[in-house]
ChimeraX commands (.cxc) that place a marker at each C-alpha (Angstrom):
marker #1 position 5.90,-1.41,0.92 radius 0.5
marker #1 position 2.20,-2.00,1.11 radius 0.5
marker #1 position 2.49,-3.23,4.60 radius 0.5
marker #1 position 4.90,-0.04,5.72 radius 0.5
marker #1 position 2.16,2.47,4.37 radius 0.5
marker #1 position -0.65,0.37,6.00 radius 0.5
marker #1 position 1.57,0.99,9.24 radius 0.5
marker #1 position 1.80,4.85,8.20 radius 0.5
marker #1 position -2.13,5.24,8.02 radius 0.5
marker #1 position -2.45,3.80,10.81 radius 0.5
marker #1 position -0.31,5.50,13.11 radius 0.5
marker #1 position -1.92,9.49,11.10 radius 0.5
marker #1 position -5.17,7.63,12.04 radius 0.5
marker #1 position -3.90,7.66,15.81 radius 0.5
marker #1 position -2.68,10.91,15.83 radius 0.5
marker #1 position -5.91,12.24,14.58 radius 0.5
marker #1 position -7.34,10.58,17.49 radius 0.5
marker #1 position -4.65,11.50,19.71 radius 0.5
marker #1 position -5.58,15.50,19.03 radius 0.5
marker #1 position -9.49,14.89,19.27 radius 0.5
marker #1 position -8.69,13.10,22.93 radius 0.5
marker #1 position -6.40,15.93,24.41 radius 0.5
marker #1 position -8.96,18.51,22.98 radius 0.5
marker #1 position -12.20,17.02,24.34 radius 0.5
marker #1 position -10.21,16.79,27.27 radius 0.5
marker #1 position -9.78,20.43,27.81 radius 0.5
marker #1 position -12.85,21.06,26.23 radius 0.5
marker #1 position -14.53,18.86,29.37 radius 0.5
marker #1 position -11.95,20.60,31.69 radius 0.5
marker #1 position -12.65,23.97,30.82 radius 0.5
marker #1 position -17.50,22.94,31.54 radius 0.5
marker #1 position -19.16,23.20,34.33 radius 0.5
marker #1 position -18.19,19.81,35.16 radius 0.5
marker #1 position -14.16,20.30,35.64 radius 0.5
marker #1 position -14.17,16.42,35.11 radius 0.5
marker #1 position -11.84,15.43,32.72 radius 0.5
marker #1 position -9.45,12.56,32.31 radius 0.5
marker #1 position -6.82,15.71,32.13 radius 0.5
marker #1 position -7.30,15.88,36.35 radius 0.5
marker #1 position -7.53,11.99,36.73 radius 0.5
marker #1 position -3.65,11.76,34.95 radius 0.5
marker #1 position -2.65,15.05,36.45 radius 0.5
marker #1 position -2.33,16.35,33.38 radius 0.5
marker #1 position -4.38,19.86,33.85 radius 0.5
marker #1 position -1.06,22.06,34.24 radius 0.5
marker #1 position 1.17,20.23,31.94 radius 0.5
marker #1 position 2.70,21.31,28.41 radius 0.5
marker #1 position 1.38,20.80,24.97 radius 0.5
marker #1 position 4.47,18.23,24.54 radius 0.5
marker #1 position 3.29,16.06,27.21 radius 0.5
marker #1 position 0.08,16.02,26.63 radius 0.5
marker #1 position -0.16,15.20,23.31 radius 0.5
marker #1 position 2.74,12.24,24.77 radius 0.5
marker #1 position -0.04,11.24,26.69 radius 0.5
marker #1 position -2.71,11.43,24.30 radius 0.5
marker #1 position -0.88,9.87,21.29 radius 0.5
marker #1 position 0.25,6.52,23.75 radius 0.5
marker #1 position -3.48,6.53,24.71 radius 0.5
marker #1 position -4.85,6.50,21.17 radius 0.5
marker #1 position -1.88,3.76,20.69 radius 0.5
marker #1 position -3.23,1.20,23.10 radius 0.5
marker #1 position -6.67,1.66,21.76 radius 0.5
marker #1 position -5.79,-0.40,18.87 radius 0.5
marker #1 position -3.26,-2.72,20.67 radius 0.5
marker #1 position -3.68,-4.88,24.11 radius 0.5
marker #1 position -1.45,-3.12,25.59 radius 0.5
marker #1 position -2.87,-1.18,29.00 radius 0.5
marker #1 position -2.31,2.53,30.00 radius 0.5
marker #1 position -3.49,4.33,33.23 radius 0.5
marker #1 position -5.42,7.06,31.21 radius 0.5
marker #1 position -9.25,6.64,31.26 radius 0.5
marker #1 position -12.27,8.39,30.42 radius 0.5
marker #1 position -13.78,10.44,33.53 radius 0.5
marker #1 position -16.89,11.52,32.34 radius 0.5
marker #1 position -19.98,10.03,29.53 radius 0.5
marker #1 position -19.04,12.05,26.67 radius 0.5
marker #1 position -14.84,10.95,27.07 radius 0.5
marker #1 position -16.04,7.20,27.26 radius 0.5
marker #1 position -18.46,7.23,24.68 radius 0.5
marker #1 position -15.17,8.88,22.74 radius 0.5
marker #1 position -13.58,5.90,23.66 radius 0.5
marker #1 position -15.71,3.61,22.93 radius 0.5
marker #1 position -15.91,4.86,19.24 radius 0.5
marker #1 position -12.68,4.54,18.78 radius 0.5
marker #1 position -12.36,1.07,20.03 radius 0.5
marker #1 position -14.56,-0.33,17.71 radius 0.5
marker #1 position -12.78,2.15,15.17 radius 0.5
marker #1 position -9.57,0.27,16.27 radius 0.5
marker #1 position -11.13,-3.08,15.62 radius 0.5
marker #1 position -11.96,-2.45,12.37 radius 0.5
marker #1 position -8.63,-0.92,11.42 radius 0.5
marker #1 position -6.95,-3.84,12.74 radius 0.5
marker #1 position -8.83,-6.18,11.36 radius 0.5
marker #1 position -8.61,-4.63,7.84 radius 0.5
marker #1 position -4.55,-4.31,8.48 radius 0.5
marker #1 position -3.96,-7.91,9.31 radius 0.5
marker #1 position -6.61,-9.17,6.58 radius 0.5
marker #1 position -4.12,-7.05,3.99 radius 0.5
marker #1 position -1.24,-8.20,5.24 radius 0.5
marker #1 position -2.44,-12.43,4.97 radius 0.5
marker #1 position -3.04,-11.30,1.75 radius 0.5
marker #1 position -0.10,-9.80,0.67 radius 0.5
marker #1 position 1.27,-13.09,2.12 radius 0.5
marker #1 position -0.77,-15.44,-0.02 radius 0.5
marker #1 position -0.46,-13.51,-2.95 radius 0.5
marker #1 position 3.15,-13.81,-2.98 radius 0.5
marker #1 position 3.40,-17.35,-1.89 radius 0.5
marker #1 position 1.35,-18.47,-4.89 radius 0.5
marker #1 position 3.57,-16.49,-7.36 radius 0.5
marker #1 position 6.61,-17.79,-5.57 radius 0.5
marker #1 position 5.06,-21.76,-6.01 radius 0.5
marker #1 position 4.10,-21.07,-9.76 radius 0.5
marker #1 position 7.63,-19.70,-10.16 radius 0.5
marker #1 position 8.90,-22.76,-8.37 radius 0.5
marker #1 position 6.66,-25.20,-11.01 radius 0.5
marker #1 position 7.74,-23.58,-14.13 radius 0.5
marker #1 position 11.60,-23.54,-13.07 radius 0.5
marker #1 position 10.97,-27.69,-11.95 radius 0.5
marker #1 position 9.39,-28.35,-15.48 radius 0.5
marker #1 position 12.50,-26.80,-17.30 radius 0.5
marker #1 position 14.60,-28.75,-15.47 radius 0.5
marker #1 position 12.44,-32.64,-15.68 radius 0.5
marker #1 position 12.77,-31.30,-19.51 radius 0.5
marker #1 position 16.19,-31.25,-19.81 radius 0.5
marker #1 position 16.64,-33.97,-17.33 radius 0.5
marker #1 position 14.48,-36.38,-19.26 radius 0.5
marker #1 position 16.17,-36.15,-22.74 radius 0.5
marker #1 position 19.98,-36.14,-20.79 radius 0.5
marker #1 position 20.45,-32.25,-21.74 radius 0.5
marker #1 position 23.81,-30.91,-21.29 radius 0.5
marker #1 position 24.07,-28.11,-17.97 radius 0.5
marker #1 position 25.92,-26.17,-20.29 radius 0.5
marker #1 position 22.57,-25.45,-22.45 radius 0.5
marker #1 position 20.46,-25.69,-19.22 radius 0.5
marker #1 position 22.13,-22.40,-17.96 radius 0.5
marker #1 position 22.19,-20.70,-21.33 radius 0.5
marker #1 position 18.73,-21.26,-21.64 radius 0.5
marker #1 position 17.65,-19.89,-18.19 radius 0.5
marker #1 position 19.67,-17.28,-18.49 radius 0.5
marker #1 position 17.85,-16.13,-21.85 radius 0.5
marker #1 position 14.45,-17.09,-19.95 radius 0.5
marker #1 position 15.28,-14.66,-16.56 radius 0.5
marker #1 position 16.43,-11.83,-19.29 radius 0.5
marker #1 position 13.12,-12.68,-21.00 radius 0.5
marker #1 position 11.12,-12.30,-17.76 radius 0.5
marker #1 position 9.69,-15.62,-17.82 radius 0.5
marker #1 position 10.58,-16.35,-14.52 radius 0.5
marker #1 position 9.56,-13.03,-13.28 radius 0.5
marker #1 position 6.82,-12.29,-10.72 radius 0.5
marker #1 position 5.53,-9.11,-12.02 radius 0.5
marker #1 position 2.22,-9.48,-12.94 radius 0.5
marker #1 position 1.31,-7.91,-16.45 radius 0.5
marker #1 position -2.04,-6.82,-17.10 radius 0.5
marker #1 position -3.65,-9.18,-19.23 radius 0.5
marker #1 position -3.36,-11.57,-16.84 radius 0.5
marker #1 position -5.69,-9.49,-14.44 radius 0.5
marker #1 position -8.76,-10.67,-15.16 radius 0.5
marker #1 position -10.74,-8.10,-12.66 radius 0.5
marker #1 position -9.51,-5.66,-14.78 radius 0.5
marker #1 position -11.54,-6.81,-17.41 radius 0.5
marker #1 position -14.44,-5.37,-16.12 radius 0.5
marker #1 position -12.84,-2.13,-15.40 radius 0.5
marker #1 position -14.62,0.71,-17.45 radius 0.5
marker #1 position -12.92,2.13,-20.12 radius 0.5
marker #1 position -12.87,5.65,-19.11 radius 0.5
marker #1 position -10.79,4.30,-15.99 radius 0.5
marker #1 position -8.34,1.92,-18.44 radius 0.5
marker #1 position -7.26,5.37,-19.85 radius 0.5
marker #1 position -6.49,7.03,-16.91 radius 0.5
marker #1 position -5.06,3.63,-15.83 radius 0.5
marker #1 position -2.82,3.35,-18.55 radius 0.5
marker #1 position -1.72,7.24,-18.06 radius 0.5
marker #1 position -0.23,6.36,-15.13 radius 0.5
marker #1 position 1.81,3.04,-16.45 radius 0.5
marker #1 position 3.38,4.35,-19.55 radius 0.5
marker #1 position 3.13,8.33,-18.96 radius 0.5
marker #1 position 7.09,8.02,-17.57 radius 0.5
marker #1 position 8.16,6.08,-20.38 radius 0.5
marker #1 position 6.61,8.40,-22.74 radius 0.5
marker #1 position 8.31,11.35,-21.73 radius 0.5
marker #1 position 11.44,9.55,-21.44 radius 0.5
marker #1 position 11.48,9.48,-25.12 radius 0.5
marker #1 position 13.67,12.32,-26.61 radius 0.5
marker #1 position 10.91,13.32,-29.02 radius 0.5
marker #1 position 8.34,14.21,-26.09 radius 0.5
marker #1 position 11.01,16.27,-23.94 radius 0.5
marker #1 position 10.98,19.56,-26.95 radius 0.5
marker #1 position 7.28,18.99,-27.07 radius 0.5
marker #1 position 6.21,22.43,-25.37 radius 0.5
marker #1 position 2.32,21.85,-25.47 radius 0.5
marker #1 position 2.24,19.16,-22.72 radius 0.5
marker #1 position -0.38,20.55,-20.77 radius 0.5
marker #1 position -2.84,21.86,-23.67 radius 0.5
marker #1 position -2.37,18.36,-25.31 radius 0.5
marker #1 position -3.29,16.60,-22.05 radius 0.5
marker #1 position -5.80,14.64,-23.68 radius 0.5
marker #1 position -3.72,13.85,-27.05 radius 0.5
marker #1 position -0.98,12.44,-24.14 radius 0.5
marker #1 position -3.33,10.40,-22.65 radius 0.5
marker #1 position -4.68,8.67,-25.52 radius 0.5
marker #1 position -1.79,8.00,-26.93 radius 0.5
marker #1 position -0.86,6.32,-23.18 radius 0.5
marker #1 position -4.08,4.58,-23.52 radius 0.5
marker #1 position -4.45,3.19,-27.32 radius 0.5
marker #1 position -0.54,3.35,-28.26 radius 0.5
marker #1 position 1.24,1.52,-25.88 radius 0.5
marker #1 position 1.39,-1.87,-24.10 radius 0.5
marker #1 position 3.21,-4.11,-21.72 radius 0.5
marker #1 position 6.10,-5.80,-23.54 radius 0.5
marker #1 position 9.25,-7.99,-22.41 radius 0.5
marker #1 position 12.26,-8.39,-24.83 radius 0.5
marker #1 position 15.94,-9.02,-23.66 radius 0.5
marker #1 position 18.42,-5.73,-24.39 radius 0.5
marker #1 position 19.23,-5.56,-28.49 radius 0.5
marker #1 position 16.22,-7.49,-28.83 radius 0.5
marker #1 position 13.09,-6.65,-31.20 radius 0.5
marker #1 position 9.80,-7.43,-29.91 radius 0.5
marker #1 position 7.39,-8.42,-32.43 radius 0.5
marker link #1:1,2 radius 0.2
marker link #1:2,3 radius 0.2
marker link #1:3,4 radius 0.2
marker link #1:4,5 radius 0.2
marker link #1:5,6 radius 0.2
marker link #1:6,7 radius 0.2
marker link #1:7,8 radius 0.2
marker link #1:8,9 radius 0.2
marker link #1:9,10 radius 0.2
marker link #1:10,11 radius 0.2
marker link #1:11,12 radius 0.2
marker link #1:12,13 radius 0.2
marker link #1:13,14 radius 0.2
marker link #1:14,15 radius 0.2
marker link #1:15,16 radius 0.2
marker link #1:16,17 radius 0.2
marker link #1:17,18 radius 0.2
marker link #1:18,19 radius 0.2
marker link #1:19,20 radius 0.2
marker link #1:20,21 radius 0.2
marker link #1:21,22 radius 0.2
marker link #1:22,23 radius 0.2
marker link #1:23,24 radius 0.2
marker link #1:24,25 radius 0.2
marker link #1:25,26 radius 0.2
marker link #1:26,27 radius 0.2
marker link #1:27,28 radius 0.2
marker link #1:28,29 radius 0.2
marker link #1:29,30 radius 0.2
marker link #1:31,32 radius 0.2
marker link #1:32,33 radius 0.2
marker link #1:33,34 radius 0.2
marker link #1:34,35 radius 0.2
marker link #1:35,36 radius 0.2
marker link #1:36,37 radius 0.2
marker link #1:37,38 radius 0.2
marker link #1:38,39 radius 0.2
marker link #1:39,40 radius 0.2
marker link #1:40,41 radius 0.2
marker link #1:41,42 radius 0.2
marker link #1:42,43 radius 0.2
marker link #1:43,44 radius 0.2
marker link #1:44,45 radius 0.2
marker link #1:45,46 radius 0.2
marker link #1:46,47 radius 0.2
marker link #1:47,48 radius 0.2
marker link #1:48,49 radius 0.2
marker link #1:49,50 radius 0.2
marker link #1:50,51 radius 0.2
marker link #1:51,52 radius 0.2
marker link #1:52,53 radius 0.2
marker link #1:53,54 radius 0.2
marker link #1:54,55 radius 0.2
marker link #1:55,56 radius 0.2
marker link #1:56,57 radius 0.2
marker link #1:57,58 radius 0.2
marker link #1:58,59 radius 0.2
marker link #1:59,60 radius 0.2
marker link #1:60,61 radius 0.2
marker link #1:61,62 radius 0.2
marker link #1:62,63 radius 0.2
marker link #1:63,64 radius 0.2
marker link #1:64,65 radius 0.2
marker link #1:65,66 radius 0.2
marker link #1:66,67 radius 0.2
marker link #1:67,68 radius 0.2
marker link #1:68,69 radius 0.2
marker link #1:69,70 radius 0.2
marker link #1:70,71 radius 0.2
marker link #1:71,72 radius 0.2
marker link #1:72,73 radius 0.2
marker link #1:73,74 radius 0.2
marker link #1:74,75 radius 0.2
marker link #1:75,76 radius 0.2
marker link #1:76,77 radius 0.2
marker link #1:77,78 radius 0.2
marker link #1:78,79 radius 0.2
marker link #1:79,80 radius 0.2
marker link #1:80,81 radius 0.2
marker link #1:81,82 radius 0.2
marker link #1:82,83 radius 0.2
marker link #1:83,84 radius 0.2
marker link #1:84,85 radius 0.2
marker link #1:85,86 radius 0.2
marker link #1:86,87 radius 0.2
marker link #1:87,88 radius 0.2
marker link #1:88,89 radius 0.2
marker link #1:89,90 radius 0.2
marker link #1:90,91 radius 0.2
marker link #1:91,92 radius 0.2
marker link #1:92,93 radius 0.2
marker link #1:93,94 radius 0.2
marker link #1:94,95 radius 0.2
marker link #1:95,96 radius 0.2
marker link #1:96,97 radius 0.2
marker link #1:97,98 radius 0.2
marker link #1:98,99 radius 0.2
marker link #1:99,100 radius 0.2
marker link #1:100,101 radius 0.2
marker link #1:101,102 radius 0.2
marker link #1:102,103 radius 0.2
marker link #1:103,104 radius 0.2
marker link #1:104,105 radius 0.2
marker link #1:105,106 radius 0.2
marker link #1:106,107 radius 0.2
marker link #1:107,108 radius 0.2
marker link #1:108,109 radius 0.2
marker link #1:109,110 radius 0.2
marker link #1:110,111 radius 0.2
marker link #1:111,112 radius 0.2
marker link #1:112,113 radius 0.2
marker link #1:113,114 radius 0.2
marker link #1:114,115 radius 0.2
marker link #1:115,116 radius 0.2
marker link #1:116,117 radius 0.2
marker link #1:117,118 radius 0.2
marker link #1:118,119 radius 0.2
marker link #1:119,120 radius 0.2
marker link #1:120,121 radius 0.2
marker link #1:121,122 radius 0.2
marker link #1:122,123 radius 0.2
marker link #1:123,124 radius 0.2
marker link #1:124,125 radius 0.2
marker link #1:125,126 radius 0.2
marker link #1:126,127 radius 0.2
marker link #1:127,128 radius 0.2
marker link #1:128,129 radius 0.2
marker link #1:129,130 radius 0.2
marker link #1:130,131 radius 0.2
marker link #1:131,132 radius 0.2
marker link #1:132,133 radius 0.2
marker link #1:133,134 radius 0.2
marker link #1:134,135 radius 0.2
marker link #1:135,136 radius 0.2
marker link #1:136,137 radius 0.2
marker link #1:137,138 radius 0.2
marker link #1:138,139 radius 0.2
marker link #1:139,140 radius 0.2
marker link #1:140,141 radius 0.2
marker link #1:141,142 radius 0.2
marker link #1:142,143 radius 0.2
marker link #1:143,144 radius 0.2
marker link #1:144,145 radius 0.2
marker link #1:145,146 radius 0.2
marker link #1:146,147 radius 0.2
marker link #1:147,148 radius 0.2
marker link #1:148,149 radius 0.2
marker link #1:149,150 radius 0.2
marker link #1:150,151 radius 0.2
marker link #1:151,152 radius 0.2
marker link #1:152,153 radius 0.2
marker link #1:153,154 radius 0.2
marker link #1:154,155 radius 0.2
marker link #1:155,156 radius 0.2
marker link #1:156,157 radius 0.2
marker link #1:157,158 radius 0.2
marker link #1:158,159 radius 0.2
marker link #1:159,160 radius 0.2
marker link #1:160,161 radius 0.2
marker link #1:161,162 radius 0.2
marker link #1:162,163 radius 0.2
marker link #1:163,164 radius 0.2
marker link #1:164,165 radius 0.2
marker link #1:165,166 radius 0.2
marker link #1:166,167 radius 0.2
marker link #1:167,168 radius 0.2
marker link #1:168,169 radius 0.2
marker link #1:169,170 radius 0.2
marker link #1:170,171 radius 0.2
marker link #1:171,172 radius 0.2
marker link #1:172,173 radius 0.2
marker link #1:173,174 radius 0.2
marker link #1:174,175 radius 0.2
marker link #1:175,176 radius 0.2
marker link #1:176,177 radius 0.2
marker link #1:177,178 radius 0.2
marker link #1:178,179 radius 0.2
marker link #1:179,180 radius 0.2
marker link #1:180,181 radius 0.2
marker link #1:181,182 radius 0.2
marker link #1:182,183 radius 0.2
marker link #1:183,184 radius 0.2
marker link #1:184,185 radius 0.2
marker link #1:185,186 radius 0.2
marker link #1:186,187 radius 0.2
marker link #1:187,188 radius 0.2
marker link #1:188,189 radius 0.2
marker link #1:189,190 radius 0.2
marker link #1:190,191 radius 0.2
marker link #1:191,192 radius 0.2
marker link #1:192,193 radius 0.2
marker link #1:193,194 radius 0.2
marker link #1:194,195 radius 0.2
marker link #1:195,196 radius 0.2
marker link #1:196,197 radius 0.2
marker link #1:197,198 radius 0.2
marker link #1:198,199 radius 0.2
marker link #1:199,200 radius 0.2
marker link #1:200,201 radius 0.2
marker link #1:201,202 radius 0.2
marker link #1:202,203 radius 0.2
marker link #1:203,204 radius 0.2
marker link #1:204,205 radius 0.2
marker link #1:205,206 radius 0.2
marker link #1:206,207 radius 0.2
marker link #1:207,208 radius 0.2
marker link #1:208,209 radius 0.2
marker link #1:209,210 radius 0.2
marker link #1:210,211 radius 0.2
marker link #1:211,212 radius 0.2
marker link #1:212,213 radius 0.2
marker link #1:213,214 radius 0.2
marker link #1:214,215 radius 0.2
marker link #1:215,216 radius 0.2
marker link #1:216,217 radius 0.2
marker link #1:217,218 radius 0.2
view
């Protein structure tokens, strides 16, 4: 998901561009000048459809090695350009440095996960443990969550240092939807005058909890 909205930005980021290009292009077509990288693509007399074609697959390449026969024909449209290479570079950078990441992040859950799971099973192996109980007992663990990668907030320690003022809003946005799933919140017809009340209960009330179904968590 993260990497599919980093994509997303991205490609608003190049239509953004894509406009600014087409309109300094007219803009340059339209001075004194009448150079413009509009005449050098024989674009001067086409549609807004292929234009902006043009314009979006030229914003594209800027941020790819990919060529294109579009260039700049005056100072102003390569100066343009130049911006937005070094735009590009950073953007690109900052993608792929996300996406490594991403990568590592889930890796090193994925090996912790693997350690627990082999320490269960050198337990059982070691005092000649029936399979039988093995499954029952990892069964009751993956209900429990143990073996799940979710991280839980305590064991952020960056968000230690988070202010408070930010915790509440932070916790608004974790347990608002389980608040109002409860029945006694859906009559409640102050919700927006007791914004605040909502809130702090979100914020002094409620934690992060994991208990199998028919369970009670202490």
């Amino acid at each position: 998901m993260k990497i599919v909205s980093g994509l997303l930005m991205i490609l608003a980021v190049n239509h953004v561009i894509a406009c600014c290009w087409y309109g300094l292009g007219k803009w340059t077509l339209d001075s004194s000048s009448g150079s413009s990288w509009l005449v050098n693509a024989n674009m001067e007399e086409a549609g807004f459809s292929d234009s902006y074609a043009v314009s979006i697959h030229w914003a594209l390449t800027q941020f790819t090695p990919a060529t294109n026969n579009v260039a700049p024909a005056n100072a102003l449209e390569r100066l343009f350009a130049v911006l937005v290479i070094l735009l590009a570079m950073g953007m690109f950078s900052s993608f792929i440095s996300s996406i490594t990441a991403t990568v590592s992040t889930l890796r090193q859950s994925r090996s912790e996960h693997f350690k627990r799971h082999s320490f269960l099973v050198r337990f059982f192996n070691e005092r000649n443990l029936s399979i039988e109980l093995f499954g029952k007992v990892h069964d009751v663990l993956k209900k429990q969550g143990s073996f799940d990668l979710r991280l839980k907030e305590d064991e952020v320690e960056l968000l230690d240092n988070v202010p408070e003022r930010l915790k509440v809003y932070l916790h608004e946005e974790m347990f608002l939807g389980s608040l109002m799933s409860l029945h006694c919140w859906r009559g409640w017809k102050k919700l927006d005058d007791d914004e605040d009340f909502i809130r702090q209960v979100c914020h002094f009330a409620m934690a992060e909890h994991v208990a199998t179904p028919g369970q009670d968590r202490d």
